[in-house]
N, C-alpha and C positions, 0 to 999 in steps of 0.2 A: 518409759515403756519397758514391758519385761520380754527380755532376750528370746528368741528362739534357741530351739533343741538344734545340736551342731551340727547333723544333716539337713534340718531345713536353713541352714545357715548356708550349708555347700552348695546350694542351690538356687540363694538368693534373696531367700526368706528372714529373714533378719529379728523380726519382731514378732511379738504378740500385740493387738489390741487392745486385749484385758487386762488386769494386773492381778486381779485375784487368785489362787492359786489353782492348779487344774482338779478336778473332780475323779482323777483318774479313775480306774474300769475298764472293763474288757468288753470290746466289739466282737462280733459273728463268731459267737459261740455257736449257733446252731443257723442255717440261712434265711430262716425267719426274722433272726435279729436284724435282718438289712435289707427293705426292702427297696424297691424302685421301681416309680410306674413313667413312660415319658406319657407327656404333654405334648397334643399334636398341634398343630399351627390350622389356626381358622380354614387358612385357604386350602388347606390342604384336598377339600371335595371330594369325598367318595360317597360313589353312586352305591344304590343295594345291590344288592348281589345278584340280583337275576338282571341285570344292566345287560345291554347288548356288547358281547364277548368280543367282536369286531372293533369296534369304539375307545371299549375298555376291559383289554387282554390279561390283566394284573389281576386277581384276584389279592386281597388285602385278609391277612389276618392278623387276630390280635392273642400274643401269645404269653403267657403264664409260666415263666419257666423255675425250675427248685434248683440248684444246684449243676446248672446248662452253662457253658462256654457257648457264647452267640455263635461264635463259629460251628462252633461242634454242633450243635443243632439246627445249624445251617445245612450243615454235608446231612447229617439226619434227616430230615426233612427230606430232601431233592434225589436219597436214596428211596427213601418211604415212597415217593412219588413216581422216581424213576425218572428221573427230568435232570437235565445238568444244574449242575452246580452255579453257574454262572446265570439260570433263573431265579436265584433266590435273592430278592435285593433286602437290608434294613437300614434303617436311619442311627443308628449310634448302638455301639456294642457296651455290652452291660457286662457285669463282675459275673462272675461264676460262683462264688460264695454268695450269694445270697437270693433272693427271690425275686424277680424280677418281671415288670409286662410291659413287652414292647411291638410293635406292628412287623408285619412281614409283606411282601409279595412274593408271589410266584407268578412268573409271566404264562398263561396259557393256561394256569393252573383253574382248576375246576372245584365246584365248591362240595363235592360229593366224594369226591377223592381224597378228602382229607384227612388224616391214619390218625392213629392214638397209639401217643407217643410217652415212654414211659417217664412222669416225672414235669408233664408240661401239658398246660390246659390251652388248647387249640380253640378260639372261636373266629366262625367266619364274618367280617364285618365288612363286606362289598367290593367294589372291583374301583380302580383305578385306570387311568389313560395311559400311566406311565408309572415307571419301575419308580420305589422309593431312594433316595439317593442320600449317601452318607449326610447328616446334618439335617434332614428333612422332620427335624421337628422343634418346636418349641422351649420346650426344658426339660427335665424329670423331677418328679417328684419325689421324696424321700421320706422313710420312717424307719429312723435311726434307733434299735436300743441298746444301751451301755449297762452292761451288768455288774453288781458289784463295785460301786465305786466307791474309793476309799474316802474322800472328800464329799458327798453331796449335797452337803450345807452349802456349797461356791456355785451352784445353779445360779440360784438369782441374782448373785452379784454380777455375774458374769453374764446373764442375759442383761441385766440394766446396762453394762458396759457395750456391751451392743448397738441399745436402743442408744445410746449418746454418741455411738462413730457413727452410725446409719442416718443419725439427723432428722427419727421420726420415732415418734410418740406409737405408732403402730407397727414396727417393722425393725426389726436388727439389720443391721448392716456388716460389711465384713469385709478387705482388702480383697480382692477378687486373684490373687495369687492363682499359680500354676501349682499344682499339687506336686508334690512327690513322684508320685506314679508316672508325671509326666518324663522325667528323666533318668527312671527308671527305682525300681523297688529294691530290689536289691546292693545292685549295682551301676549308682545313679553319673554315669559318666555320656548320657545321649548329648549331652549340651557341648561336653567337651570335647566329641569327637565334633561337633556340628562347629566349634568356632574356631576349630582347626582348619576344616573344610572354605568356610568363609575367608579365613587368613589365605587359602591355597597351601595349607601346610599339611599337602596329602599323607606323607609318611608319617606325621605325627598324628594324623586320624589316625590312621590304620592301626598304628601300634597302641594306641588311647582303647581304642574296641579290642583287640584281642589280648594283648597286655594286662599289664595293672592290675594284678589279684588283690583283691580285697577281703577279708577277715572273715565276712559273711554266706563265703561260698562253698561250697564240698572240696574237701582236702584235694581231690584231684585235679579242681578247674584252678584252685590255685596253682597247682607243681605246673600246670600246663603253660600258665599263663608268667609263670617264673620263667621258664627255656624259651617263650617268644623273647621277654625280656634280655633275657642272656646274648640270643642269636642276633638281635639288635643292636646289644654294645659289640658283638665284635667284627672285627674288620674284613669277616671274611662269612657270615652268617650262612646257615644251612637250615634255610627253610622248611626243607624236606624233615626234619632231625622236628622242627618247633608242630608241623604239621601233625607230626605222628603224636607227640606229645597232648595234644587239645582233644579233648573226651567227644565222642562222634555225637553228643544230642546237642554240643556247641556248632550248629553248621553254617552259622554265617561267619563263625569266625576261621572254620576247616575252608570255605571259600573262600575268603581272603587271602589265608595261607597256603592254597591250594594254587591262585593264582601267581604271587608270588615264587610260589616252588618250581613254577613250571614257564611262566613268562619271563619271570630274572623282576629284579629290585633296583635298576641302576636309574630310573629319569622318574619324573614326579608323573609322569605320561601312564608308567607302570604304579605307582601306589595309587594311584587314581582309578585304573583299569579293577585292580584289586576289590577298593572301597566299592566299585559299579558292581560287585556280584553279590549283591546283596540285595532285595527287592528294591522295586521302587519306591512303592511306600516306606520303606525303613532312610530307602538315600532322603528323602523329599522330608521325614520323621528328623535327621540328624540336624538339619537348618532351624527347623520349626522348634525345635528345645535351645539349640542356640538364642534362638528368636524371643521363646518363653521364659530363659535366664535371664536375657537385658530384662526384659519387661519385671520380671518378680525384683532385679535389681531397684530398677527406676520406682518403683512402689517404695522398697522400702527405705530409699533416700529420703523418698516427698514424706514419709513416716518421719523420716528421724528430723527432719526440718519441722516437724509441726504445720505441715501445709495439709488443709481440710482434704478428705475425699468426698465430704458430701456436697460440696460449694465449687466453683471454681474460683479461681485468680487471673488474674489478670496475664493473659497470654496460653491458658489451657487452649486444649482442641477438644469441644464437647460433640457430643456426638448425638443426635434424636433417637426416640423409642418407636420399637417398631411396630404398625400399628397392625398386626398379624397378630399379635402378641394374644393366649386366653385371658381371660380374667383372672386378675390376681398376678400377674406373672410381668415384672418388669425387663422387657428386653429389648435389649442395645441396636440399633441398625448401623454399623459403622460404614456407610456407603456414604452417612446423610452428615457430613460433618460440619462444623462454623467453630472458628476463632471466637472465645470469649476476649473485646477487647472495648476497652470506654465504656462505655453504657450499657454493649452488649454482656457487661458479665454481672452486672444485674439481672436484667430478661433473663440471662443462661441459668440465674441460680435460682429464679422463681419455677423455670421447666423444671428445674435437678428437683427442688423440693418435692413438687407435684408425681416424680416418676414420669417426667417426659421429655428427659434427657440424663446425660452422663458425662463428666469429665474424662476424657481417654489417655492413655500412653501408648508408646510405639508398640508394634510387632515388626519390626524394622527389615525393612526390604529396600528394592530400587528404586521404589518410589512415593517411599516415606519423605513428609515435608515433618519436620519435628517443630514444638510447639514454642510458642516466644516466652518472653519473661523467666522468672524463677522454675518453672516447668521445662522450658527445653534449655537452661541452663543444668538440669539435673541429666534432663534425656543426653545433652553432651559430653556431659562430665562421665558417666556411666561407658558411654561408647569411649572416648577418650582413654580410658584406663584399657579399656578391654583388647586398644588398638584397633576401631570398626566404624566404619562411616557404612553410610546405605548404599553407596555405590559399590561396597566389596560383597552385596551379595546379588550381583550378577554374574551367573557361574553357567557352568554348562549341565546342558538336560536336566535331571530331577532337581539338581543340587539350588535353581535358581528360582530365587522369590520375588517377588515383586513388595510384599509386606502389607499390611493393615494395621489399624489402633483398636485399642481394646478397650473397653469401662476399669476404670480404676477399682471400683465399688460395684458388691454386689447387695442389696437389698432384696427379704424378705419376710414373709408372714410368719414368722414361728411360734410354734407351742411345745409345750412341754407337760407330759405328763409323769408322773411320778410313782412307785410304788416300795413296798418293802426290800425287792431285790435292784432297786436302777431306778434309770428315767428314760421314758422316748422322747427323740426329739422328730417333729414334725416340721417340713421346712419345702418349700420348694425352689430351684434355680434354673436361671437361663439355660441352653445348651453353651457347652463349652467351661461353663464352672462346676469347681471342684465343691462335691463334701466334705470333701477333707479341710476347706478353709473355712466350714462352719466346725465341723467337731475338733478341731485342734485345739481351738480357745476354749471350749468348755474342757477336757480331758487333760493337756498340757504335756501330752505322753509324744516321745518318739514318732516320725512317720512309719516306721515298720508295723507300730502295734496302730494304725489309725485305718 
Protein backbone atom coordinates (compact mmCIF):
# COMPACT_ATOMS: atom_id res chain seq x y z
CA UNK A 1 0.00 0.00 0.00
CA UNK A 2 1.30 3.50 -0.83
CA UNK A 3 2.08 5.68 2.36
CA UNK A 4 0.13 8.77 3.35
CA UNK A 5 1.17 12.35 3.13
CA UNK A 6 2.94 13.10 6.91
CA UNK A 7 0.00 15.13 8.13
CA UNK A 8 -2.64 12.68 7.31
CA UNK A 9 -0.15 10.40 9.05
CA UNK A 10 -0.52 12.78 12.38
CA UNK A 11 -3.88 12.06 12.36
CA UNK A 12 -4.15 8.55 11.87
CA UNK A 13 -4.35 8.27 8.38
CA UNK A 14 -1.64 6.08 7.42
CA UNK A 15 -2.41 4.77 3.84
CA UNK A 16 -3.65 5.13 0.42
CA UNK A 17 -5.98 2.61 -1.21
CA UNK A 18 -4.57 3.24 -4.59
CA UNK A 19 -1.03 2.83 -5.64
CA UNK A 20 -1.16 4.61 -8.71
CA UNK A 21 0.39 7.83 -8.57
CA UNK A 22 -1.73 11.05 -7.68
CA UNK A 23 -3.15 13.20 -10.57
CA UNK A 24 -2.28 16.24 -8.75
CA UNK A 25 -4.23 19.74 -9.57
CA UNK A 26 -5.60 22.46 -8.02
CA UNK A 27 -9.18 22.65 -6.17
CA UNK A 28 -11.49 25.94 -5.58
CA UNK A 29 -9.94 28.05 -7.83
CA UNK A 30 -13.05 29.90 -8.13
CA UNK A 31 -16.45 28.39 -5.77
CA UNK A 32 -17.82 26.91 -8.71
CA UNK A 33 -15.21 24.52 -8.60
CA UNK A 34 -16.88 22.87 -5.40
CA UNK A 35 -20.08 22.43 -5.33
CA UNK A 36 -22.40 20.82 -2.71
CA UNK A 37 -26.14 20.03 -2.72
CA UNK A 38 -27.36 17.97 0.83
CA UNK A 39 -29.71 15.12 0.30
CA UNK A 40 -32.75 15.28 2.57
CA UNK A 41 -34.03 11.97 4.33
CA UNK A 42 -37.35 10.59 2.91
CA UNK A 43 -39.02 11.29 6.30
CA UNK A 44 -38.19 14.27 6.47
CA UNK A 45 -42.28 15.64 5.28
CA UNK A 46 -42.65 18.89 4.49
CA UNK A 47 -45.97 20.32 4.01
CA UNK A 48 -46.58 23.24 1.13
CA UNK A 49 -46.17 26.29 2.23
CA UNK A 50 -49.60 27.69 2.69
CA UNK A 51 -49.82 24.50 5.44
CA UNK A 52 -51.56 25.69 8.62
CA UNK A 53 -48.77 28.02 10.45
CA UNK A 54 -50.28 26.75 13.85
CA UNK A 55 -49.36 23.01 13.08
CA UNK A 56 -46.29 23.79 11.19
CA UNK A 57 -44.55 27.23 12.44
CA UNK A 58 -41.06 26.55 10.38
CA UNK A 59 -41.25 27.76 7.24
CA UNK A 60 -38.34 25.67 5.24
CA UNK A 61 -36.20 27.10 2.63
CA UNK A 62 -33.94 25.96 0.28
CA UNK A 63 -30.95 28.00 -0.18
CA UNK A 64 -28.19 28.51 -2.89
CA UNK A 65 -25.37 30.05 -1.47
CA UNK A 66 -21.70 31.51 -3.53
CA UNK A 67 -19.25 32.04 -1.29
CA UNK A 68 -21.53 32.23 2.30
CA UNK A 69 -20.18 30.95 5.77
CA UNK A 70 -23.51 29.04 6.91
CA UNK A 71 -23.12 30.95 9.85
CA UNK A 72 -22.71 34.19 8.47
CA UNK A 73 -25.81 33.90 6.54
CA UNK A 74 -27.34 32.49 9.20
CA UNK A 75 -26.98 35.92 11.37
CA UNK A 76 -27.99 37.42 7.56
CA UNK A 77 -30.93 36.08 7.25
CA UNK A 78 -32.72 36.57 10.96
CA UNK A 79 -31.23 40.29 10.57
CA UNK A 80 -32.90 40.60 6.95
CA UNK A 81 -35.99 39.14 8.81
CA UNK A 82 -35.66 40.81 12.10
CA UNK A 83 -36.29 37.61 14.12
CA UNK A 84 -33.43 36.11 16.60
CA UNK A 85 -30.86 34.34 15.69
CA UNK A 86 -31.69 31.37 17.50
CA UNK A 87 -34.91 30.96 14.83
CA UNK A 88 -32.74 30.03 12.26
CA UNK A 89 -32.15 26.25 12.41
CA UNK A 90 -29.99 23.96 9.53
CA UNK A 91 -28.86 20.46 9.16
CA UNK A 92 -25.03 20.57 8.40
CA UNK A 93 -22.74 23.50 7.72
CA UNK A 94 -21.18 23.72 4.37
CA UNK A 95 -17.59 25.29 3.15
CA UNK A 96 -17.64 28.96 2.52
CA UNK A 97 -15.34 28.39 -0.67
CA UNK A 98 -17.63 26.95 -2.71
CA UNK A 99 -21.27 26.85 -3.83
CA UNK A 100 -23.41 25.22 -1.96
CA UNK A 101 -27.53 24.35 -1.45
CA UNK A 102 -28.68 23.49 1.71
CA UNK A 103 -32.33 23.70 3.68
CA UNK A 104 -33.16 26.43 6.26
CA UNK A 105 -35.95 27.11 8.84
CA UNK A 106 -37.14 29.88 10.42
CA UNK A 107 -39.48 29.38 13.19
CA UNK A 108 -42.56 31.79 12.64
CA UNK A 109 -41.02 32.84 9.54
CA UNK A 110 -43.42 33.72 6.73
CA UNK A 111 -43.21 33.00 3.16
CA UNK A 112 -43.46 36.57 1.81
CA UNK A 113 -41.04 37.93 3.91
CA UNK A 114 -38.30 36.50 2.39
CA UNK A 115 -35.36 39.25 1.47
CA UNK A 116 -32.92 38.89 -1.49
CA UNK A 117 -29.87 38.37 -0.21
CA UNK A 118 -26.70 39.21 -1.99
CA UNK A 119 -24.99 36.16 -3.42
CA UNK A 120 -27.66 33.48 -2.50
CA UNK A 121 -30.62 32.13 -4.21
CA UNK A 122 -33.61 31.82 -1.60
CA UNK A 123 -36.41 29.36 -2.52
CA UNK A 124 -39.32 28.86 -0.44
CA UNK A 125 -40.14 24.97 -0.33
CA UNK A 126 -43.01 24.67 2.75
CA UNK A 127 -43.32 24.62 6.39
CA UNK A 128 -42.41 22.01 8.79
CA UNK A 129 -43.66 20.89 12.43
CA UNK A 130 -40.33 21.47 13.89
CA UNK A 131 -37.03 23.22 13.54
CA UNK A 132 -34.34 21.27 11.51
CA UNK A 133 -31.73 19.85 13.75
CA UNK A 134 -27.98 19.55 13.19
CA UNK A 135 -27.68 16.09 11.19
CA UNK A 136 -31.23 16.27 9.67
CA UNK A 137 -30.28 15.06 6.48
CA UNK A 138 -29.23 12.23 4.43
CA UNK A 139 -25.79 13.11 2.79
CA UNK A 140 -24.51 15.63 0.30
CA UNK A 141 -23.90 15.48 -2.81
CA UNK A 142 -20.78 16.66 -4.61
CA UNK A 143 -19.22 17.94 -7.99
CA UNK A 144 -15.75 18.24 -7.45
CA UNK A 145 -13.40 20.08 -10.22
CA UNK A 146 -9.56 19.59 -10.31
CA UNK A 147 -7.82 22.07 -12.52
CA UNK A 148 -4.80 21.55 -14.13
CA UNK A 149 -3.50 18.43 -13.15
CA UNK A 150 -0.23 17.37 -13.71
CA UNK A 151 -0.85 13.46 -13.99
CA UNK A 152 -4.20 12.89 -15.61
CA UNK A 153 -3.53 9.85 -17.32
CA UNK A 154 -3.86 8.08 -13.29
CA UNK A 155 -7.79 8.88 -13.37
CA UNK A 156 -8.62 5.51 -14.56
CA UNK A 157 -6.30 3.61 -12.76
CA UNK A 158 -7.16 4.98 -9.87
CA UNK A 159 -10.82 4.75 -10.19
CA UNK A 160 -10.42 0.84 -11.17
CA UNK A 161 -8.46 0.73 -7.72
CA UNK A 162 -11.64 1.95 -6.22
CA UNK A 163 -14.03 -0.15 -7.90
CA UNK A 164 -11.69 -3.36 -6.50
CA UNK A 165 -11.62 -1.80 -2.39
CA UNK A 166 -15.47 -0.96 -2.76
CA UNK A 167 -16.19 -4.78 -3.89
CA UNK A 168 -18.55 -3.57 -6.64
CA UNK A 169 -18.49 -3.56 -10.25
CA UNK A 170 -20.81 -0.20 -10.02
CA UNK A 171 -19.52 1.80 -7.12
CA UNK A 172 -15.94 2.82 -5.63
CA UNK A 173 -15.53 2.47 -2.47
CA UNK A 174 -13.19 4.21 0.00
CA UNK A 175 -11.86 3.87 3.83
CA UNK A 176 -14.49 6.14 5.33
CA UNK A 177 -11.65 8.03 7.44
CA UNK A 178 -12.19 11.28 9.38
CA UNK A 179 -10.70 14.06 7.17
CA UNK A 180 -8.20 16.43 8.06
CA UNK A 181 -10.51 19.39 8.80
CA UNK A 182 -11.77 17.31 11.40
CA UNK A 183 -8.76 17.91 13.69
CA UNK A 184 -8.18 20.94 12.34
CA UNK A 185 -6.59 22.53 9.01
CA UNK A 186 -4.12 24.27 9.98
CA UNK A 187 -3.34 23.33 13.27
CA UNK A 188 -4.43 19.80 13.46
CA UNK A 189 -3.81 19.28 17.41
CA UNK A 190 -8.27 18.86 18.43
CA UNK A 191 -7.46 15.09 19.14
CA UNK A 192 -4.56 15.95 21.19
CA UNK A 193 -5.95 18.15 23.33
CA UNK A 194 -9.23 15.74 23.51
CA UNK A 195 -6.91 12.66 24.63
CA UNK A 196 -5.39 14.53 27.18
CA UNK A 197 -8.92 15.49 28.37
CA UNK A 198 -9.92 11.75 28.34
CA UNK A 199 -6.52 10.78 30.35
CA UNK A 200 -7.73 13.72 32.90
CA UNK A 201 -4.51 15.29 32.04
CA UNK A 202 -6.19 18.85 32.20
CA UNK A 203 -3.02 20.94 32.17
CA UNK A 204 -1.71 19.22 29.36
CA UNK A 205 -4.94 19.99 27.37
CA UNK A 206 -4.79 23.32 28.11
CA UNK A 207 -1.37 24.07 27.21
CA UNK A 208 -1.82 21.46 23.84
CA UNK A 209 -4.48 24.27 22.72
CA UNK A 210 -2.79 27.42 23.42
CA UNK A 211 0.75 26.33 23.11
CA UNK A 212 2.58 24.55 20.41
CA UNK A 213 3.33 26.88 17.48
CA UNK A 214 3.45 25.33 14.52
CA UNK A 215 5.17 26.65 11.19
CA UNK A 216 2.05 27.25 9.40
CA UNK A 217 0.74 30.12 11.34
CA UNK A 218 1.30 34.10 11.40
CA UNK A 219 4.69 35.00 12.87
CA UNK A 220 2.80 36.45 15.81
CA UNK A 221 0.52 33.35 16.86
CA UNK A 222 3.67 31.75 16.85
CA UNK A 223 5.78 34.32 19.41
CA UNK A 224 2.51 34.03 21.24
CA UNK A 225 2.27 30.60 21.65
CA UNK A 226 6.34 30.47 22.28
CA UNK A 227 5.82 32.66 25.95
CA UNK A 228 2.64 30.33 26.93
CA UNK A 229 5.33 27.71 26.22
CA UNK A 230 8.08 29.52 28.25
CA UNK A 231 5.59 30.52 31.36
CA UNK A 232 4.84 26.69 31.48
CA UNK A 233 8.42 25.50 31.94
CA UNK A 234 9.00 27.85 34.67
CA UNK A 235 8.49 27.42 38.17
CA UNK A 236 6.95 30.40 38.86
CA UNK A 237 4.69 31.10 35.52
CA UNK A 238 3.08 34.58 34.80
CA UNK A 239 0.13 34.05 33.13
CA UNK A 240 -0.76 37.49 32.94
CA UNK A 241 2.90 38.14 30.86
CA UNK A 242 1.55 34.70 28.18
CA UNK A 243 -1.97 36.46 28.20
CA UNK A 244 -0.84 39.57 26.80
CA UNK A 245 1.30 37.84 24.47
CA UNK A 246 -1.60 35.67 22.38
CA UNK A 247 -3.10 38.01 19.33
CA UNK A 248 -6.88 39.02 20.46
CA UNK A 249 -8.71 37.21 17.23
CA UNK A 250 -7.15 33.90 19.33
CA UNK A 251 -10.07 34.11 21.93
CA UNK A 252 -10.53 30.93 23.18
CA UNK A 253 -7.13 30.63 23.76
CA UNK A 254 -7.16 34.55 25.65
CA UNK A 255 -10.03 32.64 27.82
CA UNK A 256 -8.08 29.93 28.87
CA UNK A 257 -5.28 32.22 29.70
CA UNK A 258 -7.47 34.60 31.10
CA UNK A 259 -8.70 32.11 33.43
CA UNK A 260 -5.74 31.03 34.44
CA UNK A 261 -4.43 34.62 35.17
CA UNK A 262 -7.04 35.47 37.34
CA UNK A 263 -8.22 31.91 39.01
CA UNK A 264 -4.34 30.83 39.76
CA UNK A 265 -3.02 27.38 38.02
CA UNK A 266 -2.29 25.18 41.11
CA UNK A 267 -5.04 21.84 41.21
CA UNK A 268 -6.27 20.04 38.06
CA UNK A 269 -9.87 21.60 39.39
CA UNK A 270 -8.41 25.10 37.89
CA UNK A 271 -6.92 23.78 34.22
CA UNK A 272 -10.21 22.27 33.94
CA UNK A 273 -12.19 25.39 34.86
CA UNK A 274 -9.81 27.12 32.35
CA UNK A 275 -10.42 24.29 29.33
CA UNK A 276 -14.68 25.01 30.53
CA UNK A 277 -14.35 28.68 28.84
CA UNK A 278 -14.51 27.61 25.85
CA UNK A 279 -17.88 26.75 24.15
CA UNK A 280 -19.62 23.74 24.68
CA UNK A 281 -19.53 22.62 21.39
CA UNK A 282 -15.82 23.16 21.04
CA UNK A 283 -15.39 21.12 24.95
CA UNK A 284 -17.98 18.27 23.64
CA UNK A 285 -15.53 18.88 19.62
CA UNK A 286 -12.21 17.93 21.72
CA UNK A 287 -13.54 14.14 22.83
CA UNK A 288 -15.07 13.61 19.48
CA UNK A 289 -11.47 13.98 17.41
CA UNK A 290 -10.07 12.09 20.10
CA UNK A 291 -12.79 9.71 19.43
CA UNK A 292 -12.20 10.34 15.41
CA UNK A 293 -8.29 9.61 15.81
CA UNK A 294 -8.66 6.02 17.47
CA UNK A 295 -11.20 5.27 14.86
CA UNK A 296 -8.82 6.66 11.55
CA UNK A 297 -6.25 4.63 13.76
CA UNK A 298 -8.15 1.27 13.92
CA UNK A 299 -8.87 1.76 10.02
CA UNK A 300 -5.67 1.95 9.25
CA UNK A 301 -4.31 -1.14 11.17
CA UNK A 302 -7.25 -3.39 9.62
CA UNK A 303 -5.35 -1.79 6.23
CA UNK A 304 -2.12 -2.74 7.09
CA UNK A 305 -3.20 -6.44 8.07
CA UNK A 306 -4.92 -6.84 4.80
CA UNK A 307 -8.31 -7.34 6.47
CA UNK A 308 -11.41 -6.61 3.71
CA UNK A 309 -13.53 -3.40 4.33
CA UNK A 310 -16.06 -4.67 1.96
CA UNK A 311 -16.60 -8.20 3.76
CA UNK A 312 -16.71 -8.82 7.26
CA UNK A 313 -14.61 -11.53 9.37
CA UNK A 314 -15.34 -13.30 11.83
CA UNK A 315 -16.01 -11.20 15.16
CA UNK A 316 -16.70 -7.60 13.20
CA UNK A 317 -19.81 -5.62 14.53
CA UNK A 318 -21.83 -4.78 11.37
CA UNK A 319 -24.23 -2.60 11.36
CA UNK A 320 -27.85 -2.24 8.88
CA UNK A 321 -28.73 0.51 6.30
CA UNK A 322 -30.97 2.82 7.02
CA UNK A 323 -33.98 2.48 5.40
CA UNK A 324 -34.75 6.44 5.21
CA UNK A 325 -31.90 6.50 3.10
CA UNK A 326 -32.83 8.43 -1.00
CA UNK A 327 -32.03 6.40 -3.77
CA UNK A 328 -28.84 5.86 -4.69
CA UNK A 329 -27.29 6.68 -1.31
CA UNK A 330 -25.91 3.86 1.02
CA UNK A 331 -26.48 4.77 4.63
CA UNK A 332 -25.26 3.27 7.84
CA UNK A 333 -28.05 3.19 10.90
CA UNK A 334 -25.59 2.33 13.65
CA UNK A 335 -28.36 1.94 16.32
CA UNK A 336 -29.25 -1.50 14.44
CA UNK A 337 -26.08 -3.37 15.11
CA UNK A 338 -25.16 -7.81 15.12
CA UNK A 339 -21.98 -9.52 15.56
CA UNK A 340 -20.74 -11.22 12.42
CA UNK A 341 -20.05 -14.59 13.96
CA UNK A 342 -20.48 -18.70 12.47
CA UNK A 343 -22.69 -18.56 9.82
CA UNK A 344 -23.78 -15.19 10.55
CA UNK A 345 -20.81 -13.74 8.59
CA UNK A 346 -21.83 -15.21 5.67
CA UNK A 347 -25.67 -13.61 5.73
CA UNK A 348 -23.53 -10.37 7.15
CA UNK A 349 -21.36 -10.40 3.86
CA UNK A 350 -24.29 -11.11 1.27
CA UNK A 351 -26.17 -7.75 3.21
CA UNK A 352 -22.58 -5.73 2.85
CA UNK A 353 -22.44 -6.82 -0.95
CA UNK A 354 -26.08 -5.78 -1.69
CA UNK A 355 -25.58 -2.22 0.34
CA UNK A 356 -27.70 -3.40 3.26
CA UNK A 357 -25.13 -3.36 5.73
CA UNK A 358 -21.56 -2.25 6.93
CA UNK A 359 -18.76 -3.52 8.80
CA UNK A 360 -18.17 -0.90 11.91
CA UNK A 361 -15.30 0.38 14.13
CA UNK A 362 -15.43 2.07 17.48
CA UNK A 363 -16.28 5.92 18.23
CA UNK A 364 -15.29 4.84 21.71
CA UNK A 365 -17.24 6.02 24.58
CA UNK A 366 -18.68 4.49 27.89
CA UNK A 367 -20.50 2.29 26.37
CA UNK A 368 -18.70 0.84 23.60
CA UNK A 369 -18.74 -3.13 23.54
CA UNK A 370 -15.54 -3.51 21.07
CA UNK A 371 -15.76 -6.27 18.51
CA UNK A 372 -14.29 -10.10 18.87
CA UNK A 373 -11.68 -11.87 16.70
CA UNK A 374 -8.81 -10.12 14.72
CA UNK A 375 -11.12 -6.83 14.79
CA UNK A 376 -11.26 -5.99 18.38
CA UNK A 377 -7.92 -7.34 18.70
CA UNK A 378 -6.86 -4.20 16.47
CA UNK A 379 -9.65 -2.03 18.31
CA UNK A 380 -7.47 -3.12 21.59
CA UNK A 381 -4.21 -2.80 20.51
CA UNK A 382 -4.93 0.79 19.30
CA UNK A 383 -6.59 1.80 22.72
CA UNK A 384 -3.69 -0.08 24.56
CA UNK A 385 -0.95 2.15 22.93
CA UNK A 386 -2.91 5.15 23.35
CA UNK A 387 -3.38 4.25 27.19
CA UNK A 388 -7.64 4.34 26.84
CA UNK A 389 -10.34 2.02 27.69
CA UNK A 390 -14.04 3.25 27.26
CA UNK A 391 -14.59 3.64 30.77
CA UNK A 392 -11.97 6.70 30.81
CA UNK A 393 -14.43 8.70 28.77
CA UNK A 394 -16.85 9.19 31.46
CA UNK A 395 -15.97 12.66 32.52
CA UNK A 396 -17.97 15.52 33.57
CA UNK A 397 -20.49 17.77 31.69
CA UNK A 398 -19.66 18.26 27.78
CA UNK A 399 -16.44 16.47 28.10
CA UNK A 400 -18.53 12.99 28.51
CA UNK A 401 -19.54 10.49 25.72
CA UNK A 402 -21.17 7.63 25.71
CA UNK A 403 -19.54 6.63 22.08
CA UNK A 404 -21.05 4.82 18.89
CA UNK A 405 -19.60 2.72 15.74
CA UNK A 406 -19.06 3.89 12.45
CA UNK A 407 -18.99 2.12 8.68
CA UNK A 408 -15.45 1.21 7.93
CA UNK A 409 -16.35 1.78 4.13
CA UNK A 410 -17.89 4.26 2.29
CA UNK A 411 -19.43 3.23 -1.16
CA UNK A 412 -20.42 5.27 -3.99
CA UNK A 413 -21.86 5.98 -7.50
CA UNK A 414 -18.93 8.05 -9.25
CA UNK A 415 -18.37 9.58 -12.49
CA UNK A 416 -15.92 11.44 -14.06
CA UNK A 417 -15.86 13.75 -16.50
CA UNK A 418 -12.92 15.05 -18.28
CA UNK A 419 -11.77 17.99 -20.41
CA UNK A 420 -8.78 20.01 -21.89
CA UNK A 421 -8.24 21.90 -18.40
CA UNK A 422 -9.13 18.93 -15.56
CA UNK A 423 -11.69 16.44 -14.67
CA UNK A 424 -14.96 16.66 -12.44
CA UNK A 425 -15.69 14.15 -10.18
CA UNK A 426 -19.29 13.50 -9.32
CA UNK A 427 -19.82 11.39 -6.29
CA UNK A 428 -22.40 11.35 -3.54
CA UNK A 429 -21.89 10.47 0.57
CA UNK A 430 -23.54 9.53 3.61
CA UNK A 431 -23.74 12.62 6.22
CA UNK A 432 -20.76 12.61 8.33
CA UNK A 433 -18.12 11.44 5.41
CA UNK A 434 -15.63 13.34 4.17
CA UNK A 435 -14.71 14.38 0.38
CA UNK A 436 -11.70 14.70 1.17
CA UNK A 437 -11.41 10.63 1.37
CA UNK A 438 -12.57 10.50 -2.01
CA UNK A 439 -10.32 13.26 -3.66
CA UNK A 440 -7.15 12.34 -1.86
CA UNK A 441 -6.69 9.04 -3.70
CA UNK A 442 -7.20 10.55 -6.99
CA UNK A 443 -4.78 13.94 -6.30
CA UNK A 444 -2.21 12.43 -3.83
CA UNK A 445 -1.46 16.01 -2.60
CA UNK A 446 -1.21 17.26 1.14
CA UNK A 447 -4.54 17.80 3.13
CA UNK A 448 -4.04 21.70 3.14
CA UNK A 449 -4.08 21.79 -0.77
CA UNK A 450 -7.51 19.09 -0.58
Amino acid sequence: MREAHPLERAVGIDYYVSDADGTGGTLRVTPEDFRVRELELDSLNIKPADAHTGDFPNLVLRVTLRGWDTNDFAGRLSDELHVSRERVSWAGTKDKHAVTTQLFTVHGGEADDVPDVPNADIEVVGRLGRTLDFGDLAGNGFRIYVRDPDQQENVSAITDALHEFGGRDDMVGVPNFFGHQRFGSIRPITHTVGLHVVRGEWREAVLAYCGGPTEDEPPETQAGREIVDEEAESEDPDWHRALDAIPGYLGYERGMLHRLAEDGAETDGDWRNALESVPSNLQRLFVNAAQSYVFNRVLSERLARGLPFDEPVEGDVVCFADRDAPDGLELPDVSRLQSATGRRVDVMSRHIERGRAFVTAPLVGTETELAAGEQGEIERAVLDELGLEPGDFDLPGNFRSTGTRRAILVRTDLTIDEDDDGFAVDFALPHGSYATAVMREYLKAGPLDL
